[in-house]
C-alpha positions, 0 to 999 in steps of 0.5 A: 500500500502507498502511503496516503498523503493528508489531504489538505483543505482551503487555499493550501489545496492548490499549489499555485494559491498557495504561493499567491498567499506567501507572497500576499503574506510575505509583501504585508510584513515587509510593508512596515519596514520599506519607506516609499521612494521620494518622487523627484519633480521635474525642476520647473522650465526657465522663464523665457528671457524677454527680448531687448526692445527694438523700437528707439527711445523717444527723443527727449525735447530740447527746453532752450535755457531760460534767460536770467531776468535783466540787472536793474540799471544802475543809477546814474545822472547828476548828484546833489552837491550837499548830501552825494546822491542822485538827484532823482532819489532826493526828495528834500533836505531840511535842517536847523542851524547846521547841526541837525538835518532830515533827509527825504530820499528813495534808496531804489534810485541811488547806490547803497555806497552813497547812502552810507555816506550822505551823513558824513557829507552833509556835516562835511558841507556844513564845516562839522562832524558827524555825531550821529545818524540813523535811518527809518526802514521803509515799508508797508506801514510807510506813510510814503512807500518806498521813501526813507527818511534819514536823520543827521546830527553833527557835532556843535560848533 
């Protein structure tokens, strides 16, 4: 008599079940111990570089340069023989006694150097020296705009 072989029940009966579930088995316990492969992107396409323009600039407009405003001219004509300063900018010169004068005149239409030096001149023609001399400011409190008044004392006899 052969020996009987045990009969085997389930999937295990037919060899080739078999093997499907050693597989099946065998992928589900190495499953815990594999790590997934990393998925590498495609680096991303470079942006394409913008063409250099072809169209020429704009002209820029030509602005001619502006021309500086004219010098004021400068005073000029006869003087007065007393104080030194163009007669067009005296308006009068009083005084009492040769050793005080007031002087009415426009500082727009005489050089600043001749207003420094009226006072003294003033005392030079009446034979003394200057003591004092003062000027109000003219402005638009003035009671005559642009007129300055100019006060003189020179010294006693």
């Amino acid at each position: 008599m052969t020996p009987s072989r045990p009969r085997i029940s389930g999937l295990a009966s037919r060899p080739m079940h078999g093997r499907l579930l050693m597989i099946v088995t065998a992928g589900a316990i190495l499953s815990g111990c594999v790590q997934p492969m990393p998925v590498v992107q495609p680096a991303p396409a470079a942006a394409p570089v913008p063409s250099v323009s072809t169209v020429p600039p704009r002209p820029v407009p030509v602005v001619p340069p502006v021309a500086p405003p004219p010098a004021p001219p400068a005073p000029s004509g006869p003087t007065e023989a007393r104080s030194g300063l163009h007669q067009a900018a005296v308006i009068s010169i009083t005084g009492d006694a040769d050793s005080r004068f007031t002087l009415l005149f426009r500082p727009a239409l005489t050089d600043p150097g001749r207003i420094a030096a009226a006072p003294a001149q003033l005392c030079r023609q009446a034979g003394r020296d200057l003591a004092d001399s003062r000027s109000n400011t003219p402005g638009a409190g003035s009671a005559m705009p642009g007129v300055q008044m100019m006060i003189v004392t020179c010294t006693a006899a």
